[in-house]
GUGU-856068 format. One record per residue (C-alpha): residue number from 1; residue in one letter; x, y, z. Coordinates in steps of 0.1 Angstrom, whole numbers, plus 5000, padded with zeros to 4 digits. Layout:
N
NUM / A / X / Y / Z
...
***
This chain:
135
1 / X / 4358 / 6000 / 5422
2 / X / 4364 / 5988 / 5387
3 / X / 4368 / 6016 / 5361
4 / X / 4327 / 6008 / 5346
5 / X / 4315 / 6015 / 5376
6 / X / 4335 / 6046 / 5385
7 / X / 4322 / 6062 / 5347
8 / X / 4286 / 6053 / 5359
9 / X / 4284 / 6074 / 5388
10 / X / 4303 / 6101 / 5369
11 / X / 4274 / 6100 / 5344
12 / X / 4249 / 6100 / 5373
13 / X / 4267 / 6127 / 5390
14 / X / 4265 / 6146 / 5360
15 / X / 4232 / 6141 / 5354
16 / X / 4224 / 6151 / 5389
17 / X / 4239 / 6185 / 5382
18 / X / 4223 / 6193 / 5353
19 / X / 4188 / 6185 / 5367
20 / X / 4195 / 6206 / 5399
21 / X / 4208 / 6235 / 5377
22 / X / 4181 / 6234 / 5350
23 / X / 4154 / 6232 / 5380
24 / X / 4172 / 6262 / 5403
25 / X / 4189 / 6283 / 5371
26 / X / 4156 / 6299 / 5364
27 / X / 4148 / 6311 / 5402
28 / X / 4183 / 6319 / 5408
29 / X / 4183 / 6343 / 5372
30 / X / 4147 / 6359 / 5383
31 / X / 4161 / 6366 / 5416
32 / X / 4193 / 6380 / 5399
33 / X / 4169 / 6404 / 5375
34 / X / 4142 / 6411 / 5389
35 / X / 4133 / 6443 / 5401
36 / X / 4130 / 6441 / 5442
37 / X / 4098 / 6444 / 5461
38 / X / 4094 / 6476 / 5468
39 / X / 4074 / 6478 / 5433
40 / X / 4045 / 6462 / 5446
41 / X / 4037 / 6496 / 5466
42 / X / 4029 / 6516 / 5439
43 / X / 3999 / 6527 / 5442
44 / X / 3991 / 6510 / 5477
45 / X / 3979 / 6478 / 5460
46 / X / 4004 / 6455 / 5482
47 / X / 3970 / 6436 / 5489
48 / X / 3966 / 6425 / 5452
49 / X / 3973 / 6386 / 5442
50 / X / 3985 / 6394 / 5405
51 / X / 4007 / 6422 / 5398
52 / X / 4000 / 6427 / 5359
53 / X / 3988 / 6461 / 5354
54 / X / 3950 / 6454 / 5349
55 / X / 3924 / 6456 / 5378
56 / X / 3910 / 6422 / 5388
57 / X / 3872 / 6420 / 5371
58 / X / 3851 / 6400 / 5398
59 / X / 3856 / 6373 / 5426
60 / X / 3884 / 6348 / 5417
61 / X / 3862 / 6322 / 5430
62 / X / 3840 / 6317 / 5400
63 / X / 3832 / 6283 / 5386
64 / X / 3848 / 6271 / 5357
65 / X / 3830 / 6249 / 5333
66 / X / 3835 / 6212 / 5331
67 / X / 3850 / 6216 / 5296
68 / X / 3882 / 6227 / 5310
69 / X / 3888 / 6192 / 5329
70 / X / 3877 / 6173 / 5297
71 / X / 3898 / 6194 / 5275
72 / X / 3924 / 6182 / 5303
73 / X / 3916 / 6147 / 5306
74 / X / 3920 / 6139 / 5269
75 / X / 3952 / 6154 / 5264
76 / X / 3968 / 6133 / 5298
77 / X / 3949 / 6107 / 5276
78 / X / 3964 / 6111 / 5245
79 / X / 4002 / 6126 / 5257
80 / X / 4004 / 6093 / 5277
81 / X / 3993 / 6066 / 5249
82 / X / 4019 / 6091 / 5222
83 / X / 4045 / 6088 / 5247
84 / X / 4039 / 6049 / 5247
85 / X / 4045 / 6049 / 5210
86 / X / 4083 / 6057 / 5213
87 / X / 4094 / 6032 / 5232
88 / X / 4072 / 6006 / 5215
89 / X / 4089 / 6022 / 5180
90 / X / 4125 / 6013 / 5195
91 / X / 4111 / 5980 / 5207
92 / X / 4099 / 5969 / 5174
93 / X / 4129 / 5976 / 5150
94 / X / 4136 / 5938 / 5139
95 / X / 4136 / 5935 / 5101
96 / X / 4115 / 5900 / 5102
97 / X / 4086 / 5913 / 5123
98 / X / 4083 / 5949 / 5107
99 / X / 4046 / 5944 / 5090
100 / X / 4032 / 5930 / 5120
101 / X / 4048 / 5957 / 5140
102 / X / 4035 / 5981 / 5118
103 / X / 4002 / 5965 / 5119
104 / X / 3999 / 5968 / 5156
105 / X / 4011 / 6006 / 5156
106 / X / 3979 / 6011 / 5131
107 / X / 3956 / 5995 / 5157
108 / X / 3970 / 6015 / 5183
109 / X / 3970 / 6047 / 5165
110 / X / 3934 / 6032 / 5150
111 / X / 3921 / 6031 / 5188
112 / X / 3933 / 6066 / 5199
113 / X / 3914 / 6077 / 5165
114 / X / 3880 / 6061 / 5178
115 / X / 3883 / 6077 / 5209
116 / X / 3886 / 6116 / 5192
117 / X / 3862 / 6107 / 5171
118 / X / 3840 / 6097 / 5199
119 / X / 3852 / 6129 / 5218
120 / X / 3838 / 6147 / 5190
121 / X / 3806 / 6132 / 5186
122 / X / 3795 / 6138 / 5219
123 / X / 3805 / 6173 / 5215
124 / X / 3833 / 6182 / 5235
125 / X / 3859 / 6196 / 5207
126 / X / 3828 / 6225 / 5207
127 / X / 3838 / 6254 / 5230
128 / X / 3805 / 6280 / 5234
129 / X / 3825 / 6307 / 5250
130 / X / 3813 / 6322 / 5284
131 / X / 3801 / 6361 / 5288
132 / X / 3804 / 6369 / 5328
133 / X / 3791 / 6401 / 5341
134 / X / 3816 / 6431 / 5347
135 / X / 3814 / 6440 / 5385
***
């Protein structure tokens, strides 16, 4: 192997690591940390989902409102076309071409802007907040 070749799978290698330890690091320091399982039997409630200190109001099987999934949908919407604009920014970084480039971001960027401002018209930035019974 030729010595380019040899620094590319060093760099890959590398990288490698780092993704396995930034991935496993976190579990590995919980399970370093954290309190064993014997807390979960205070109080006999080894049957409970969510061990945060508050009782559980109601079923967990309620159903949730479609503004959640639009709320949802438009940010995958809008984090994909922002993250679209980085690599078109690096792409687009020749001196001659700059005002047509820029011209383009701006109808991009103009696009995205119809669609919130359509979002908003037909009333989904409005959040009427739900009351649900105590049980």
């Amino acid at each position: 192997m030729d010595q380019h070749t040899l620094t590319n799978i060093i760099y890959v290698t590398i990288f490698l690591i780092g993704a396995l330890l930034f991935g496993l690091g976190p579990i590995i320091i919980v399970k370093l940390f954290s309190p064993s399982s014997y807390t979960r039997n205070v109080d006999n409630r080894t049957g409970q989902f969510v061990e945060c200190g508050m009782e559980p109001i109601g079923s967990a099987w309620i159903r949730f409102g479609i503004i959640y999934y639009q709320y949802a949908l438009i940010f995958l919407a809008f984090d994909v076309d922002i993250l679209f604009l980085f690599p078109v920014a690096v792409a687009y970084n020749s001196p001659q071409v700059a005002g047509r480039d820029f011209v383009e971001m701006l109808i991009f960027v103009g696009i995205l802007s119809l669609a919130v401002i359509y979002a908003w018209v037909k009333g989904v930035f409005t959040w009427e907040p739900r009351k649900y019974l105590h049980q």
